[in-house]
Residue frames as qw, qx, qy, qz and C-alpha x, y, z in Angstrom:
[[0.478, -0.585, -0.285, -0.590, 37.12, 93.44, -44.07],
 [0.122, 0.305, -0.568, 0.755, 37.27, 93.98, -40.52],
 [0.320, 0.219, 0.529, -0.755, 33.70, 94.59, -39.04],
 [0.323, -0.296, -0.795, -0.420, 30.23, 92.51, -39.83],
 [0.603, 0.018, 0.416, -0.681, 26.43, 93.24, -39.06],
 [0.143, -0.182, -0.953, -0.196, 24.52, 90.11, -39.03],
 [0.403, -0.098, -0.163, -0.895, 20.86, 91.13, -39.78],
 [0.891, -0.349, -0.205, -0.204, 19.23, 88.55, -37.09],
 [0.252, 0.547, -0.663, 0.445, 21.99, 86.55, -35.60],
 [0.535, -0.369, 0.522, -0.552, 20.14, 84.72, -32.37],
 [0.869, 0.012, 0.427, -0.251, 18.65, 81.57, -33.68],
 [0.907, 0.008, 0.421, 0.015, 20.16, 79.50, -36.54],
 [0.605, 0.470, 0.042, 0.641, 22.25, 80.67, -39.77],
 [0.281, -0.891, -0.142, -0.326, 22.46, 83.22, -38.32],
 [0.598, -0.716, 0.310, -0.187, 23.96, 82.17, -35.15],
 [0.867, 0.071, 0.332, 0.365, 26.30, 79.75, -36.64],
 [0.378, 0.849, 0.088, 0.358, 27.18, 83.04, -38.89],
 [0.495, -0.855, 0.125, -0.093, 28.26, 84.47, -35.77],
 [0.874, -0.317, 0.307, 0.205, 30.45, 81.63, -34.86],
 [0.799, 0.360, 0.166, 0.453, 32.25, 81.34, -38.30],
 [0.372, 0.828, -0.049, 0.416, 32.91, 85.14, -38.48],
 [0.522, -0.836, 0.157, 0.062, 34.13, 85.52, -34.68],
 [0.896, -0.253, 0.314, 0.187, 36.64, 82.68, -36.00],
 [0.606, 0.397, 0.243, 0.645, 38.12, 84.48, -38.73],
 [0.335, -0.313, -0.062, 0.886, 39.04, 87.63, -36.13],
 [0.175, -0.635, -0.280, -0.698, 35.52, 90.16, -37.25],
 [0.001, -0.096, -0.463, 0.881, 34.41, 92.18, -35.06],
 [0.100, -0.224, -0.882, -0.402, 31.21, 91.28, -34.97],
 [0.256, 0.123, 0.518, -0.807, 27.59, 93.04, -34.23],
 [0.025, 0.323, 0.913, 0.247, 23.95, 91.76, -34.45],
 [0.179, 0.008, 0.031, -0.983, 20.86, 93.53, -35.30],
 [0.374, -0.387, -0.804, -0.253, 17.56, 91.80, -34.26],
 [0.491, -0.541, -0.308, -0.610, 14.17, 92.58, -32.05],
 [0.046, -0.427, 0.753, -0.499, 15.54, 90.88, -29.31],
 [0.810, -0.234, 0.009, -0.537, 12.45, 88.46, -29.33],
 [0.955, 0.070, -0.269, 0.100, 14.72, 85.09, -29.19],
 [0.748, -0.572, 0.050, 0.332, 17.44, 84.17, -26.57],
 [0.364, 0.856, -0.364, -0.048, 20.50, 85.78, -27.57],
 [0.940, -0.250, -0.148, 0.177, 23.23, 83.12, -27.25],
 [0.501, 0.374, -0.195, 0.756, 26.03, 86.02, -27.75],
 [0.392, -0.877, -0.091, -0.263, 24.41, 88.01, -24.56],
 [0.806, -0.525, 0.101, 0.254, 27.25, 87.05, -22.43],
 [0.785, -0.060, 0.311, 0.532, 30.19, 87.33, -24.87],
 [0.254, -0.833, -0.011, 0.492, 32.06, 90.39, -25.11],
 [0.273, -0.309, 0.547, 0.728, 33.03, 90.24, -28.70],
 [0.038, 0.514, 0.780, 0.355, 29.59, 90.62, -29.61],
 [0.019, 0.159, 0.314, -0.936, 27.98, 93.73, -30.00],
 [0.248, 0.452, 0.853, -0.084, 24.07, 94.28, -30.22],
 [0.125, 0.031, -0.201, -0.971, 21.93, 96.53, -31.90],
 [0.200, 0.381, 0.891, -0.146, 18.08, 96.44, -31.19],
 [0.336, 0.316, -0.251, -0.851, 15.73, 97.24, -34.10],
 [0.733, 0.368, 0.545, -0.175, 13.27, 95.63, -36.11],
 [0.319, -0.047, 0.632, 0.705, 14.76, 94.85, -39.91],
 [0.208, 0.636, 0.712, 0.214, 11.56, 95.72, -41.43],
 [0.073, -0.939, -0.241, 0.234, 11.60, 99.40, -40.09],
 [0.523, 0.683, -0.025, 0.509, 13.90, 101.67, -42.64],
 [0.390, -0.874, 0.098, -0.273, 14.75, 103.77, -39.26],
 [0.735, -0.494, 0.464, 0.025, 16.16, 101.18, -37.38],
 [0.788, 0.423, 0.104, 0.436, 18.13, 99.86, -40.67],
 [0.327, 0.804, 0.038, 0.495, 19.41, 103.27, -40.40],
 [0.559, -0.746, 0.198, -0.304, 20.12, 103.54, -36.99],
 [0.914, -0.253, 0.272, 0.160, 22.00, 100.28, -36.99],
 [0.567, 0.631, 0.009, 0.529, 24.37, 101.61, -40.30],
 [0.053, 0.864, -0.173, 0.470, 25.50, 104.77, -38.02],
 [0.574, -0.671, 0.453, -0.123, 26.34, 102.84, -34.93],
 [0.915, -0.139, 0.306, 0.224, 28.12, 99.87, -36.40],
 [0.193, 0.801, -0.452, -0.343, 29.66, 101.29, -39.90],
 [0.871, -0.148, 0.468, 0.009, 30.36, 97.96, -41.13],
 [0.163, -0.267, 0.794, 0.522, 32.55, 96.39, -43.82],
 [0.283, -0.135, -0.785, -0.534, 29.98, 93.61, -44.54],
 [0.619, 0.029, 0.297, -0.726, 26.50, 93.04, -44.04],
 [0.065, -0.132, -0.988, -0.048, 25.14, 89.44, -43.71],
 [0.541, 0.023, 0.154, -0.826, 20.98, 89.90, -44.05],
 [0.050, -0.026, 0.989, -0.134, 19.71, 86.82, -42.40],
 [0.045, 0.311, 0.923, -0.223, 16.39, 87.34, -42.51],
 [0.199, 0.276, -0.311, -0.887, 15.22, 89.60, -45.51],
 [0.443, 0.292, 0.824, -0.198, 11.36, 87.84, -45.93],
 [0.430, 0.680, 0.594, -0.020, 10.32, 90.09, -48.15],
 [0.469, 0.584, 0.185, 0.636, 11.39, 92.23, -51.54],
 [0.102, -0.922, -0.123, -0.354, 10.78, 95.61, -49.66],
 [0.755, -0.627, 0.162, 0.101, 13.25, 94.31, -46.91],
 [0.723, 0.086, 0.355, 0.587, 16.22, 94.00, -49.73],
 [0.251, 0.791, 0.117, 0.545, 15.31, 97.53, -51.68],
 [0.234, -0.922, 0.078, -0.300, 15.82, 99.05, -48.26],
 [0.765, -0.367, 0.356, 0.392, 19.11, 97.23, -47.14],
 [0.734, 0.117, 0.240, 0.625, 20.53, 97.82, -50.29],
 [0.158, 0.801, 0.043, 0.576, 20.12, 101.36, -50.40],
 [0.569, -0.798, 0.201, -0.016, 21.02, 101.70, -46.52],
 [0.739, -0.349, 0.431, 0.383, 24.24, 99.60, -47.09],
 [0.538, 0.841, -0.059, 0.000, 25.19, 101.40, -50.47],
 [0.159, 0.838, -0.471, 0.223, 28.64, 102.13, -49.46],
 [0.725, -0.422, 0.542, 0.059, 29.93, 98.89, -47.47],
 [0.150, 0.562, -0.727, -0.366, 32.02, 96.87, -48.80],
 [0.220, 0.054, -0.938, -0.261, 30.24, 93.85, -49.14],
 [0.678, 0.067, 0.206, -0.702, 25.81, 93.14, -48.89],
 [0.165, 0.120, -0.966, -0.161, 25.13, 89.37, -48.74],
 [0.756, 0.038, 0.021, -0.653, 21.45, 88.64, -48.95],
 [0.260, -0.018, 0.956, -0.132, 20.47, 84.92, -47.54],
 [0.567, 0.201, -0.277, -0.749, 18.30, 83.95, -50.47],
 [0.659, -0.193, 0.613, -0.390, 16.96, 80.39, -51.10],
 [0.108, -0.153, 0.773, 0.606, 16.93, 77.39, -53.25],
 [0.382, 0.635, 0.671, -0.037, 13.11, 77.55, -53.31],
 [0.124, 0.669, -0.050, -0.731, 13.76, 81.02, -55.71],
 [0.147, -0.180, 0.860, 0.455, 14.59, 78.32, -58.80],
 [0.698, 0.241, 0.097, -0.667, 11.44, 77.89, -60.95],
 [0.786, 0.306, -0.457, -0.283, 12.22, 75.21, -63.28],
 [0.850, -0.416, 0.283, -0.157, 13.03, 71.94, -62.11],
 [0.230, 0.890, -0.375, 0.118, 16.66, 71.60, -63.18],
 [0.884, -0.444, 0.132, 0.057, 18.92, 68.98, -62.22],
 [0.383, -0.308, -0.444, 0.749, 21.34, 70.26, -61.04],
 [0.046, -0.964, -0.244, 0.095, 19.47, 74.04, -60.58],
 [0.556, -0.224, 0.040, 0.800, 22.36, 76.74, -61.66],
 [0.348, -0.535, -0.187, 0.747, 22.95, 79.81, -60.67],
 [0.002, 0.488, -0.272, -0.829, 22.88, 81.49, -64.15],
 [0.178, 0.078, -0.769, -0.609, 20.52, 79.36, -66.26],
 [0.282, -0.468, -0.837, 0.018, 17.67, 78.33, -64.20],
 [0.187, -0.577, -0.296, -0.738, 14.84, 80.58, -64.42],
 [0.139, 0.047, 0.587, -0.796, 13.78, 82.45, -60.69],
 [0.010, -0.581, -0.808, 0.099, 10.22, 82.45, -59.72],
 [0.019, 0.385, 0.179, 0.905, 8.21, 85.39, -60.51],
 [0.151, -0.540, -0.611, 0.558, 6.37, 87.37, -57.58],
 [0.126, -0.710, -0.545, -0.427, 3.24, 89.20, -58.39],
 [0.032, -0.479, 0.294, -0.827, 2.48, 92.28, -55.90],
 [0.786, -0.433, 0.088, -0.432, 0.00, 90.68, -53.83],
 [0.890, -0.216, -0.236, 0.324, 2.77, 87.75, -53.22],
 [0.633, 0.267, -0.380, 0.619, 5.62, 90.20, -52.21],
 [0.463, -0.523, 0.332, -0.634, 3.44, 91.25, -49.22],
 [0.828, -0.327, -0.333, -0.313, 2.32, 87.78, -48.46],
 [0.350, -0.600, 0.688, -0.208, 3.61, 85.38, -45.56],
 [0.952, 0.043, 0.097, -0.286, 2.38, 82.44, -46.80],
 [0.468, -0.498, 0.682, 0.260, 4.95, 79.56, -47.30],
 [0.634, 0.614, 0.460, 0.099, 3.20, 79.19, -50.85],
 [0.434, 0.888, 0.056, 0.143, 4.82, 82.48, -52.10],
 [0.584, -0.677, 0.238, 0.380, 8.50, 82.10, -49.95],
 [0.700, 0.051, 0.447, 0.555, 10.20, 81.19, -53.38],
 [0.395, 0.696, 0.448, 0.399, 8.82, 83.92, -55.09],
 [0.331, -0.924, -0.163, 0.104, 9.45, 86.10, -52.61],
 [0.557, -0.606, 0.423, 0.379, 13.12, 85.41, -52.33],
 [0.670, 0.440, 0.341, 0.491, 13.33, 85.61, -56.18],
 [0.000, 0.947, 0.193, 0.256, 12.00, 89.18, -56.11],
 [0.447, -0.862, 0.178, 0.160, 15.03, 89.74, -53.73],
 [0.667, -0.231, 0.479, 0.522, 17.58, 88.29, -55.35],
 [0.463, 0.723, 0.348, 0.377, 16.34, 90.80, -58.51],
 [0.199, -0.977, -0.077, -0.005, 16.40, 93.66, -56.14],
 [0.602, -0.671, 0.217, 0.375, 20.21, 92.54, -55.33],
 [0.709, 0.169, 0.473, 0.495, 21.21, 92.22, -58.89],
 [0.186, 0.892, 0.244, 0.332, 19.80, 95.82, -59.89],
 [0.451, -0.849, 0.134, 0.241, 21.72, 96.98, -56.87],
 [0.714, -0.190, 0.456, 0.495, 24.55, 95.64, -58.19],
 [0.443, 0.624, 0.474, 0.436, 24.00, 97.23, -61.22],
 [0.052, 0.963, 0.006, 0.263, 23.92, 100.78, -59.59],
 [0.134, 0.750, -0.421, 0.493, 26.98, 100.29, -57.88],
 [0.576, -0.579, 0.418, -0.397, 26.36, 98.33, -54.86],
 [0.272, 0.529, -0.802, 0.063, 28.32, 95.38, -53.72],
 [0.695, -0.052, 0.350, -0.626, 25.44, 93.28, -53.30],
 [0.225, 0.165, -0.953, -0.117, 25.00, 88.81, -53.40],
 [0.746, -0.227, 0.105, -0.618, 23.08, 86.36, -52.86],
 [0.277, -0.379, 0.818, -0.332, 22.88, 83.25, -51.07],
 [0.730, -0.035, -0.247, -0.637, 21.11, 80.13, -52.19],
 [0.163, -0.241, 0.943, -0.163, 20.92, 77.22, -49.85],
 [0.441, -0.137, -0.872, -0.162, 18.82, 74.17, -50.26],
 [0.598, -0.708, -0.191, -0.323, 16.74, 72.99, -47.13],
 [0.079, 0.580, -0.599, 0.546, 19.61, 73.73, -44.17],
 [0.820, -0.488, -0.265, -0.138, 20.08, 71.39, -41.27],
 [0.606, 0.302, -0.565, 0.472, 21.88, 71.09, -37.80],
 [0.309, -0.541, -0.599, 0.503, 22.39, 71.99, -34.39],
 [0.054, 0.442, 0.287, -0.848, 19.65, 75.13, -33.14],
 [0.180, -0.247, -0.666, -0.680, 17.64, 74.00, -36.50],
 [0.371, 0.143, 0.327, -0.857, 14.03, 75.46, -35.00],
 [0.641, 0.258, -0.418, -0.590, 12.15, 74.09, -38.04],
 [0.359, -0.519, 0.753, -0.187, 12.92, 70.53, -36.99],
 [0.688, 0.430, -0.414, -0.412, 12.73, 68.90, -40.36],
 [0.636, 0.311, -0.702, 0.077, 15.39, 66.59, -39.92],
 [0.264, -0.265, 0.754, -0.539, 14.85, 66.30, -36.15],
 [0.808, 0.093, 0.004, -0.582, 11.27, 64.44, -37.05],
 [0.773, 0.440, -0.455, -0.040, 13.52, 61.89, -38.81],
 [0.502, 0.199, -0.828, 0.151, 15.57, 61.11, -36.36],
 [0.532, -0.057, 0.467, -0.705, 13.21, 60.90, -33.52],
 [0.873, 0.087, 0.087, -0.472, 11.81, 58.27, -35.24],
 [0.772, 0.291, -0.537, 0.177, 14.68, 56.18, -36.22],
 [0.025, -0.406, 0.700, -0.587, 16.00, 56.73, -32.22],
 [0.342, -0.199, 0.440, -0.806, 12.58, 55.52, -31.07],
 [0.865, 0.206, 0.220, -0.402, 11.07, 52.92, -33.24],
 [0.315, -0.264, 0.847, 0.338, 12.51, 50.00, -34.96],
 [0.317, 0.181, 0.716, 0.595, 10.80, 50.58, -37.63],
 [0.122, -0.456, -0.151, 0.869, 9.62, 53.35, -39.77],
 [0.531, 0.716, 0.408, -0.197, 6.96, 54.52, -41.85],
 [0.381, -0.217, 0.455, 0.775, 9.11, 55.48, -45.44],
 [0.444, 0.601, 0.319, -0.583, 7.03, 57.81, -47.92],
 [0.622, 0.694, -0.257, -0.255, 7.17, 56.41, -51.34],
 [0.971, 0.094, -0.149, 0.159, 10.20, 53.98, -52.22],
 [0.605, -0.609, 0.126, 0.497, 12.94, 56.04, -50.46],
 [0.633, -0.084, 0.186, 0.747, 14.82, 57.37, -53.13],
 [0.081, 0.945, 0.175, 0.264, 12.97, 61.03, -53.59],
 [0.580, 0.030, -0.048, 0.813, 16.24, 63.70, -53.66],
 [0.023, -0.882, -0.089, -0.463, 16.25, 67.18, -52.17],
 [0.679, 0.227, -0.443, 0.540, 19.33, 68.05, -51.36],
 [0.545, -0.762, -0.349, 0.034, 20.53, 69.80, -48.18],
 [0.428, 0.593, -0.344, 0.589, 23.01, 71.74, -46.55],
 [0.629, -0.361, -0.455, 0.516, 24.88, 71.54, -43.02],
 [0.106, -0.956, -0.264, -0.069, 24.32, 74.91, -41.22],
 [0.607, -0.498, 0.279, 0.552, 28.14, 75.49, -40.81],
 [0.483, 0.118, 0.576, 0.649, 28.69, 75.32, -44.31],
 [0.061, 0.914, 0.353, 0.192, 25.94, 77.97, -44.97],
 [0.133, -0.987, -0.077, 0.048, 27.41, 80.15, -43.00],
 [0.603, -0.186, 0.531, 0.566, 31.45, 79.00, -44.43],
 [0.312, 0.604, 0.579, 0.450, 29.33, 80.14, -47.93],
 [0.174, -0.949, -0.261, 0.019, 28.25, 83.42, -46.67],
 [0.237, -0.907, 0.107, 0.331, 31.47, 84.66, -45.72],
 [0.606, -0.037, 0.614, 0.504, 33.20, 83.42, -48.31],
 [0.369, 0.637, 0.580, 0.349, 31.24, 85.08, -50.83],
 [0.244, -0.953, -0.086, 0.159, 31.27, 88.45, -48.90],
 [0.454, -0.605, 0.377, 0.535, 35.19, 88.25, -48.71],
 [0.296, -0.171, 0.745, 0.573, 35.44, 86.67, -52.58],
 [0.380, 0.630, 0.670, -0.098, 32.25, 87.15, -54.36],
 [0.269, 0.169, 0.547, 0.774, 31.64, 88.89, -57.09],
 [0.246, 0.399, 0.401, -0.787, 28.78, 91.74, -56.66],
 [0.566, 0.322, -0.189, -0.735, 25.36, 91.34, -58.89],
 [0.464, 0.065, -0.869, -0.159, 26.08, 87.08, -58.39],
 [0.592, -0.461, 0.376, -0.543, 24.54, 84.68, -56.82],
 [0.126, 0.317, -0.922, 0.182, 26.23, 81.49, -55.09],
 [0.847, -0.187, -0.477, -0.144, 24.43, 77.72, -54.51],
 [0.045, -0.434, 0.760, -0.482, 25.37, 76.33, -51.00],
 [0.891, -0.113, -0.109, -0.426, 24.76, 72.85, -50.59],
 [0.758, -0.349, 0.515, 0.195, 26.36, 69.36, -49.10],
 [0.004, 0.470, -0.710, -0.524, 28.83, 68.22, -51.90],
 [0.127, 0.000, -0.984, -0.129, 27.19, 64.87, -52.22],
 [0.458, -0.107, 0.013, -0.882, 23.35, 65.13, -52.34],
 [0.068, -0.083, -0.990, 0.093, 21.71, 61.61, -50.71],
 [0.421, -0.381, -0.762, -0.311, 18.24, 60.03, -51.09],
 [0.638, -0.538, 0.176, -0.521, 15.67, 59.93, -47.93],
 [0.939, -0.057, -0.334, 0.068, 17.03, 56.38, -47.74],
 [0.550, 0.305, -0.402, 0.666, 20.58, 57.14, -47.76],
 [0.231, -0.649, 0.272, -0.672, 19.44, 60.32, -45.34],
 [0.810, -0.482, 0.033, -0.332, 17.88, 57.15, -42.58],
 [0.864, 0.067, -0.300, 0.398, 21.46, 55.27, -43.03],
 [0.334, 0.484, -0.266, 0.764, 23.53, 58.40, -42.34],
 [0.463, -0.544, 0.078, -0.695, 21.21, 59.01, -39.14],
 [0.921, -0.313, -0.004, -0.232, 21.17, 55.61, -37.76],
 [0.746, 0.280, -0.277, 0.537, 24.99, 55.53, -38.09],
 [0.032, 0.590, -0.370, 0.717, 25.36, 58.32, -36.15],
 [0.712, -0.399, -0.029, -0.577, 22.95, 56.56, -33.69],
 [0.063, 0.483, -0.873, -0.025, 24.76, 53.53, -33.67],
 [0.592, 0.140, 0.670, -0.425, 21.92, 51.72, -34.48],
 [0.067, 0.082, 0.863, 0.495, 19.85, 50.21, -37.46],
 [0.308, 0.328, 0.110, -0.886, 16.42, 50.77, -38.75],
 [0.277, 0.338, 0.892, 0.119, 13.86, 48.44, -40.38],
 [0.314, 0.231, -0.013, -0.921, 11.38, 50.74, -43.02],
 [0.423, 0.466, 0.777, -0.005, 8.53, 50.07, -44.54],
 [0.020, 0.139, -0.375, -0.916, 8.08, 51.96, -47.78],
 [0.227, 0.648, 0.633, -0.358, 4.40, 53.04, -48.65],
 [0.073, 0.397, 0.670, 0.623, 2.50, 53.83, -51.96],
 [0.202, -0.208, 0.078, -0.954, 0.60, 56.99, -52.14],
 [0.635, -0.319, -0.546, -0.443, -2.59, 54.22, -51.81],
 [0.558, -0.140, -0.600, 0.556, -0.94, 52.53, -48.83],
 [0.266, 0.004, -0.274, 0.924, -0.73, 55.85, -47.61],
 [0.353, -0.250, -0.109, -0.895, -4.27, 57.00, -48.12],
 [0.474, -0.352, -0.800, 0.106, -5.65, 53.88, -45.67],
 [0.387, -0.567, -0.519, 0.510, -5.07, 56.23, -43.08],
 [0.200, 0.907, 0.367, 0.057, -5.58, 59.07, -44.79],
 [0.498, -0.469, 0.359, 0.635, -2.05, 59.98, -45.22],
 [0.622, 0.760, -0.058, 0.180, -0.20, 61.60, -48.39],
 [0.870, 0.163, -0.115, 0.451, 3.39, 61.77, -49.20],
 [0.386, 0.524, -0.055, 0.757, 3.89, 64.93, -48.77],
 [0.632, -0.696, -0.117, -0.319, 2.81, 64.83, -45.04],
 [0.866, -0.389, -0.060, 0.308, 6.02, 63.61, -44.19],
 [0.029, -0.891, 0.267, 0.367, 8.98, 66.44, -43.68],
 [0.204, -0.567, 0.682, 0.415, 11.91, 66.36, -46.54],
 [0.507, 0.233, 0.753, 0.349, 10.27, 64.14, -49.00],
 [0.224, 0.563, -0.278, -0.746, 9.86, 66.00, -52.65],
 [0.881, 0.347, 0.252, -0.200, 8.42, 64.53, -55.66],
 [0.726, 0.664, -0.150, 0.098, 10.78, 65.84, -57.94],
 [0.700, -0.310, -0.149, 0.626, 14.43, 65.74, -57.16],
 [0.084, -0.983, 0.147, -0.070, 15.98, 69.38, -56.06],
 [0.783, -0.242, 0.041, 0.571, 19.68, 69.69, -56.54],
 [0.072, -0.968, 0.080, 0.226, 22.08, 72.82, -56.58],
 [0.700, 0.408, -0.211, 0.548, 25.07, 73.03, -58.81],
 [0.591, -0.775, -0.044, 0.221, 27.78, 74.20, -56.00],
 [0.686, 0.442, 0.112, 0.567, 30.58, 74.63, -58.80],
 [0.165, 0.748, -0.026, 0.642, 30.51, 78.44, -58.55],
 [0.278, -0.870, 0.052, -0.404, 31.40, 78.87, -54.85],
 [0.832, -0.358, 0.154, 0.396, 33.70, 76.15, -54.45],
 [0.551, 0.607, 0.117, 0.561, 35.66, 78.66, -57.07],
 [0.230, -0.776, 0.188, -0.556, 35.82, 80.63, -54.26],
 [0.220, 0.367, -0.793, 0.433, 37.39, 78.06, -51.67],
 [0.681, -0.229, 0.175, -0.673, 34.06, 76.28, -50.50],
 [0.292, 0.154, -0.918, 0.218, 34.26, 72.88, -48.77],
 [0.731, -0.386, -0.095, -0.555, 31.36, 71.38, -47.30],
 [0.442, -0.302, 0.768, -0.352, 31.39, 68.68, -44.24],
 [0.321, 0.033, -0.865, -0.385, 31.15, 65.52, -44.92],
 [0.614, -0.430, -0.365, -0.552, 27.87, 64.11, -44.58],
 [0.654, -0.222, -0.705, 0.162, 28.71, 61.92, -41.89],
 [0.489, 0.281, -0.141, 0.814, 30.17, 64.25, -39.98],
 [0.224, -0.102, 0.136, -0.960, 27.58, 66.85, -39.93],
 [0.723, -0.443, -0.362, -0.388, 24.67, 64.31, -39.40],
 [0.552, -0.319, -0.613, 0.466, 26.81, 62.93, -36.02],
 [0.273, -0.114, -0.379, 0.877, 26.91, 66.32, -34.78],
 [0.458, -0.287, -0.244, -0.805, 23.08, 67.29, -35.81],
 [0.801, -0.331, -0.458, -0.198, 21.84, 63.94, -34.15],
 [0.493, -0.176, -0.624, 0.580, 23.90, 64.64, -31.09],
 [0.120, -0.107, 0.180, -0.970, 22.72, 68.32, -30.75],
 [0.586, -0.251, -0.337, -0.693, 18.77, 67.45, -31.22],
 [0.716, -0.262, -0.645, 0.058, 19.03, 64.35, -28.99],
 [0.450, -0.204, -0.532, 0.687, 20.59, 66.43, -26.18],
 [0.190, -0.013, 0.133, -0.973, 18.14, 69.25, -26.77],
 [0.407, 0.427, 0.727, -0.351, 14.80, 67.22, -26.78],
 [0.558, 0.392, -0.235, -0.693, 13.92, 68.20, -30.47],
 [0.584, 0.182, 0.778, -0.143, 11.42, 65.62, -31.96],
 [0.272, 0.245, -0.255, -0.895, 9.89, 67.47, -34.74],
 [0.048, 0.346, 0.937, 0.001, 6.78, 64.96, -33.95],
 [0.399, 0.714, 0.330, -0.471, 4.36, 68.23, -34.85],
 [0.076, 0.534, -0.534, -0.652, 6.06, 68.19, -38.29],
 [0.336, 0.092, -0.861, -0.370, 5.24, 64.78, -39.89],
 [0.682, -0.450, -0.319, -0.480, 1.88, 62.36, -38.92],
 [0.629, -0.518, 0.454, -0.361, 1.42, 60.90, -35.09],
 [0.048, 0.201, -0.973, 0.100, 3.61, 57.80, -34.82],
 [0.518, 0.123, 0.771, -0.350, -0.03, 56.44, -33.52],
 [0.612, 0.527, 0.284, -0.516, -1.04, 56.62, -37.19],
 [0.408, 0.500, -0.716, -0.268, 1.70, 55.02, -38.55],
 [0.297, -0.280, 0.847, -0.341, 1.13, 52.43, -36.24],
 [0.632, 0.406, 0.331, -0.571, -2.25, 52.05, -37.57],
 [0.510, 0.683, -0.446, -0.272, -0.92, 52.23, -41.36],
 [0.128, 0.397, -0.909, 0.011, 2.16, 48.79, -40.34],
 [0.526, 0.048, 0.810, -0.254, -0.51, 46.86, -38.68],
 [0.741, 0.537, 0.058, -0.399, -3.14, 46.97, -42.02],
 [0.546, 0.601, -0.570, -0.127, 0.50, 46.31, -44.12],
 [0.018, 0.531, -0.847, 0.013, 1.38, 43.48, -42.27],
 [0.639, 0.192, 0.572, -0.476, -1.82, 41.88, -43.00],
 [0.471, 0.660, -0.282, -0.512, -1.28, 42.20, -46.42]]
């Protein structure tokens, strides 16, 4: 394969997508609204295409001027957005649909690929937007790619975990370390060891083209770190990169309801644990970063870009509130 459209491309898998394919010598063009900076505007081995994915036109419009090998569809929200991609891209040589690990219904440990039941999506959820019906949504798509597949089309899917690194928008993991950069000591939800794994935003997009090049049409491929770590482990692996240390206080859902808190007010913590068997795409020559690694280079990007993700988790003045009561105790 020669030539890749990347359906979005400006802000985060995406744009890391970019990167990986430039590096393996595609020719590479992006197809997005143009509402977000472009960071390939400047660079002449990037071509653009402006459309809106949602509009069957502009899907169509973007097929005739690019002609691609593969198609990378970053940012397919909803079933209708897959039925039309895979019938526009019929004839490429390779449709990789960025699906999610919230499609997984049961609560599996590990979650695989072929045995763990998808979420089912009702019609009134495969219009919604809500972040209640994302999993279901992104089941419904990952059906849509498998039928393709079925008629002929050379269609995958993608399941990462919750994705972190540098140009993460969402600033899950930025919340985290903002608070371990800024306070010497930190508000922990529960006893630290709730598990939901994660994946470095390189490696997503190391997954992606991997599958495209080696995949297997009508599958679909986990992408996740190798080594899935606690919230604890997650504040060691941060405060290493920091070259610092960190003092927590761990907090009971009671604890937590002094100040009217709950657990699930704080970003990345899960009740249950969430892991991804990754077997089936290291079969294909996947290789994730080690953790360290990719947390030094997340916690350098966020620190030098001012991300806090202090509108994600509660006001630091209400934890404040929450250590003084516990250290009365």
């Amino acid at each position: 394969m020669d030539t890749a459209l990347v359906v979005g491309g400006t802000r985060f898998i995406g744009r890391h997508l970019v990167a990986e394919l430039l590096a393996h010598d595609y020719d590479v063009t992006t197809f997005n609204r143009g509402n977000h900076d472009d960071p390939f505007a400047d660079d002449d081995r990037v071509s653009r295409v402006e459309g809106d994915r949602t509009d069957r036109r502009d899907l169509l419009q973007a097929r005739r001027a690019v002609e691609p090998d593969a198609v990378f569809d970053c940012v397919a929200y909803k079933p209708r957005d897959v039925e039309s991609a895979t019938e526009i891209f019929s004839d490429v040589e390779a449709y990789v649909y960025v699906s999610s690990g919230a499609a997984y219904a049961d609560e599996d440990v590990p979650k695989r690929e072929d045995e763990t039941e998808l979420e089912s999506c009702s019609a009134e959820e495969a219009t919604d937007d809500s972040p209640e019906t994302y999993g279901a949504r992104k089941a419904a798509g990952d059906r849509i790619v498998f039928e393709a597949a079925d008629r002929g089309v050379p269609a995958m899917a993608v399941r990462p975990p919750v994705v972190y690194g540098p140009h993460d928008y969402t600033e899950r993991l930025a919340y985290w370390v903002d608070r371990v950069a800024e306070h010497d000591e930190v508000v922990v939800p529960g006893d630290g060891t709730n598990l939901w794994q994660r994946v470095y935003v390189e490696d997503v997009a190391q997954g992606l083209r991997l599958v495209a090049e080696e995949g297997t049409p009508g599958e679909a491929y986990n992408v996740g770190d190798r080594n899935a770590v606690t919230l604890d482990r997650l504040l060691d692996l941060i405060a290493d990169a920091l070259d610092t240390s960190v003092e927590r206080s761990y907090t009971s859902p009671r604890e937590l309801s002094i100040v009217d808190l709950e657990l699930g007010d704080f970003p990345l913590y899960r009740d249950y644990p969430h892991v991804l068997d990754t077997s089936k795409v290291a079969e294909l020559g996947y290789e994730s970063t080690p953790l360290a690694e990719a947390m030094q280079r997340t916690v350098d990007a966020h620190r030098e870009h001012g991300l806090t993700g202090r509108d994600n988790g509660p006001d630091r003045e209400v934890e404040e509130r929450l250590l003084d009561v516990l250290d009365t105790v």
